[in-house]
Structures are given as structure tokens and as C-alpha cells.
C-alpha positions in Angstrom: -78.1 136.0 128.5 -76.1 139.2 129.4 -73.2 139.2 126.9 -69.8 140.2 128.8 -68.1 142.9 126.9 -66.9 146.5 127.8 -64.1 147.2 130.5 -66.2 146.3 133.5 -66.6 143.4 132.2 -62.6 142.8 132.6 -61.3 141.0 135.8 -59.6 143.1 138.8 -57.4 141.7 141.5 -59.7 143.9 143.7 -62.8 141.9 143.1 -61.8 138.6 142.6 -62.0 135.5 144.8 -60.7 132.1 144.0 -61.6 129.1 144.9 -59.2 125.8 143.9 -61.3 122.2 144.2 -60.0 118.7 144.8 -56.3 119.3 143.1 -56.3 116.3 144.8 -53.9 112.4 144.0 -57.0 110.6 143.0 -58.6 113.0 141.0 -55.3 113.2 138.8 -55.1 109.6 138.4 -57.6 109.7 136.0 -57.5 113.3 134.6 -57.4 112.4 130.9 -58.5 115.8 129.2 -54.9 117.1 129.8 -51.2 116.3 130.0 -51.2 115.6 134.3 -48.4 117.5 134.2 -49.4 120.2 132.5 -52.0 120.8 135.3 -50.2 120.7 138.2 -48.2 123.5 136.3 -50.8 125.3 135.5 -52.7 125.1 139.1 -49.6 126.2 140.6 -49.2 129.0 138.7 -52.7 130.0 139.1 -52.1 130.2 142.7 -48.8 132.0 142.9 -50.6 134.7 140.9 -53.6 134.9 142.8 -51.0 135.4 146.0 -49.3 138.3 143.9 -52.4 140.2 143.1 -53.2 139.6 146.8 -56.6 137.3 145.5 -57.9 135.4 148.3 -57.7 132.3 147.7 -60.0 129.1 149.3 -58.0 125.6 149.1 -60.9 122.8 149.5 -60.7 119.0 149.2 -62.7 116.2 149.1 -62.8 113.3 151.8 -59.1 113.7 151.6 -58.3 110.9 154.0 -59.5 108.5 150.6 -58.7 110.5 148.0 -55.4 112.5 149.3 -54.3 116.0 150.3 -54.0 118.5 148.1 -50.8 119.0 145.9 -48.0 120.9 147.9 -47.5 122.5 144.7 -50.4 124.3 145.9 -50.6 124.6 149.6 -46.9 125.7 149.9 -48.0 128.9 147.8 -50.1 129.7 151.0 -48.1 128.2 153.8 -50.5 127.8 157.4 -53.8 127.8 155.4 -56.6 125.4 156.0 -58.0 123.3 153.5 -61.7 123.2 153.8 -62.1 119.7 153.4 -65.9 118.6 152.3 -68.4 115.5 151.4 -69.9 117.1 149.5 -69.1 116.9 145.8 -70.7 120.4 145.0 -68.7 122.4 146.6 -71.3 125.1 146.1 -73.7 123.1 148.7 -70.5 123.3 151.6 -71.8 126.2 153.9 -68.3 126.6 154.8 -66.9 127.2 151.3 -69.6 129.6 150.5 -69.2 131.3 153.6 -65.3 131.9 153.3 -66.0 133.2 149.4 -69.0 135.3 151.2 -66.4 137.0 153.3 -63.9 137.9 151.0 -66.9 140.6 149.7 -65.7 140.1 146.3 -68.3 139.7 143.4 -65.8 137.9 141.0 -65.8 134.1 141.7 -62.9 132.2 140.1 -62.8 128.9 140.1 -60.4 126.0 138.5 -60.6 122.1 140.0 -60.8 118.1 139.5 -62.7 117.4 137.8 -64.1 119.8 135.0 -68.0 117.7 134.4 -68.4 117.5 137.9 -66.9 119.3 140.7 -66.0 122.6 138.2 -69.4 122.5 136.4 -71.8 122.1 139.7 -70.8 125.0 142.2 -69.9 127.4 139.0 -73.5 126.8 137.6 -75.0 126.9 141.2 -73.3 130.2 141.9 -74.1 131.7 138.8 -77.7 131.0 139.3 -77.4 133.2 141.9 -75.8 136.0 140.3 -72.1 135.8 141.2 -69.6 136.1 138.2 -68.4 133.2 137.4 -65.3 132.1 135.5 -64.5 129.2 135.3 -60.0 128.8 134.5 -60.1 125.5 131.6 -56.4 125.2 131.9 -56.1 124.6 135.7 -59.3 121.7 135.2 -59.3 118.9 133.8 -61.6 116.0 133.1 -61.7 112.3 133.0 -61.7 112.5 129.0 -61.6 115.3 126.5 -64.9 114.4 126.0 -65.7 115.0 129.6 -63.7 118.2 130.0 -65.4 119.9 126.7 -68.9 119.1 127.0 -68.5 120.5 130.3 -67.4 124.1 129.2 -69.7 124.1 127.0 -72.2 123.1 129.7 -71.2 126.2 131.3 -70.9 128.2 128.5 -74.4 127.7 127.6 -75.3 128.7 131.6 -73.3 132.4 131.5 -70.2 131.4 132.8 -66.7 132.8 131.3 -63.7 131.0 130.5 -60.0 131.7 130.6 -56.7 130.2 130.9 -54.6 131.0 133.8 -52.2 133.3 131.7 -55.5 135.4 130.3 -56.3 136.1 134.1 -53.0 136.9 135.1 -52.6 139.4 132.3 -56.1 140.9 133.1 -55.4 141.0 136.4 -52.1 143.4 135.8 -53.2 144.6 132.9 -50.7 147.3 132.5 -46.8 146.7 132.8 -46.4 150.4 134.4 -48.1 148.7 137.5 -44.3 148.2 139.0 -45.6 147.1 142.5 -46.3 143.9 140.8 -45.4 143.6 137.5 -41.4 142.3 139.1 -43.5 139.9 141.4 -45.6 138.2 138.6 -42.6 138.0 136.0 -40.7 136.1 139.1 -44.0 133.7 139.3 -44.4 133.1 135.9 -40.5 132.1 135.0 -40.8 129.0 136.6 -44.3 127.9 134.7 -44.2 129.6 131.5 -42.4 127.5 129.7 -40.7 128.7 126.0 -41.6 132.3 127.0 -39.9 132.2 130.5 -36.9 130.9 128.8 -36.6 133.9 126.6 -37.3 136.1 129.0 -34.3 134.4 131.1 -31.9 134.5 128.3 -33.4 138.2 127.9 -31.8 138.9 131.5 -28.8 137.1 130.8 -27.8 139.1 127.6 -28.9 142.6 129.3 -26.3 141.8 132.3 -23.6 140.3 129.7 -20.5 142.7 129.9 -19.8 144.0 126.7 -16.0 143.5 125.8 -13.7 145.6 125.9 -12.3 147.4 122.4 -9.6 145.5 121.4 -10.1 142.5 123.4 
């Protein structure tokens, strides 16, 4: 196995694609790895950062007429966008999928879906057997128990592919603050979803724009 290390290794808004799977009603109904809450959160702000960094991004369901559209949560990040809607449950074996991802020209391949052992674990060990680079974003899957979820990361683990949470990529993918054309656009994205920390950083704003009283007052 080739151990990732070094800054090449690093993600880059410039050579990333993602892809987000079956974020779908009936997957979540029995997503029991994670808080269901906690998932939609973090899916959404996966997205919203992806459309900051300007990272295409493939939406792509499964026989949705059963098992339901995707959450708007997601699809209202990219307004207009089709969802590639499949039967199969690799996503990996869906010429069209592959052929969007293909088109992008990227080399990095992100990918985060419902549910973790199945349709995570099958198109990123399928594309990594081919030699794209994989990563696979644990926080924005989930599986049908933590058992489920966890022996499926280490599944992958064991196959080359690297893990991250959404936050990691999003920091990697600035990776320095000075980058003003959007650093203000991914604070404003990550507010809403960040939970303690985009508190602080609210109350931070409210205290820097207090007025300071007057002598005497």
C-alpha cells in the first residue's frame, strides 16, 4: 500500500470531485451508526462547502420513486441540478455516474452516502482499484448499526482509501485563512452547521460591532 503523507498528498478544491449517494428518506430510517440528525447536518454542510470551493458535485439516488428524493437540505445547495437516479446499488457500476465524475477531469474522488457497508464501501473500493483517490467523508455516512458503519471503514481502510470528516476537508480545502476569496464564504457556510464553534464565532461578531460606551456614561 502507498502510505499518504507529504503535501501532495493533501486535498485541493482544484482536483476534487464529489459524489453524494442515496441521502435519501429510506435510507435514514434506519441509519443507526449516527444521530439522523447529525447527518443531515453534516451532508449539508459538506455540500455548501463543496459549492464554495467551486467542487463539482454529482447528486445520485437510488430507485427514488420507492425509496424517496434526496433531502432538499441537499439539492437546494445546487438549485436546477439533476440527480442521477440509478438501480444499481454500486454506484460505481452506473455508466452515467462514472461518466459525470470522468468529466469533471479531477483525480480526487470524494465520496459520503447511505449507507456506509454498502453503497459507500462498493464504488469507493471499485474506484480505487482503479487508481482514483479515494476518500471516503465518515461523518456525512452512516450505517444501519455502528457495527455496520465501522467495519466498513475499516473495510476500506484496509483497501487504500482515506477518511475524513467534513470539517477536515473543508479546512484542507482552504487551507490558509489569507485565501480571502473564500475564507468569508465558508465561515458564512459553516455558522449554520457548526454548532458550539459557530456560536462563538457569532458572539465573536456581536462583541467586535458592540459600541463601546461612552466615558462617563
Amino acid at each position: 500500500m502507498t502510505f499518504r503523507n507529504g503535501l501532495d498528498s493533501l486535498l485541493r478544491p482544484e482536483d476534487s470531485v464529489l459524489v453524494l449517494i442515496d441521502h435519501q428518506p429510506y435510507q435514514l430510517a434506519n441509519l443507526n451508526s449516527h444521530d439522523p440528525h447529525m447527518v443531515v447536518n453534516n451532508t449539508t454542510a459538506l455540500a455548501k462547502c463543496a459549492k464554495v470551493f467551486g467542487v463539482p458535485t454529482i447528486l445520485t439516488s437510488v430507485v427514488a420513486d420507492r425509496g424517496g428524493v434526496i433531502f432538499p437540505h441537499v439539492t437546494e445547495v445546487f438549485p436546477g441540478q439533476d440527480v442521477i437516479d440509478r438501480t444499481t446499488i454500486n454506484t460505481w457500476e452506473d455508466p452515467k455516474v462514472v461518466e459525470a465524475v470522468k468529466a469533471t477531469g479531477r483525480t480526487q474522488l470524494i465520496i459520503a452516502g447511505l449507507w456506509t457497508e454498502i453503497c459507500v464501501a462498493m464504488p469507493a473500493l471499485q474506484a480505487a482499484g482503479e487508481g482514483w483517490d479515494v476518500t471516503v467523508i465518515t461523518d456525512a455516512s452512516g450505517g444501519t448499526s455502528v457495527e455496520a458503519h465501522e467495519v466498513a471503514i475499516q473495510r476500506m481502510i484496509a483497501g487504500g482509501i482515506n477518511m475524513m470528516t467534513w470539517l477536515a476537508l473543508a479546512s484542507e480545502w482552504q487551507r490558509d485563512w489569507a485565501r480571502a476569496e473564500t475564507a468569508t464564504a465558508l465561515n458564512d457556510a459553516l455558522r449554520n452547521h457548526l454548532g458550539g464553534s459557530a456560536i462563538a464565532y457569532l458572539w465573536e461578531q456581536q462583541l467586535l460591532n458592540t459600541p463601546v460606551p461612552a466615558k462617563g456614561a
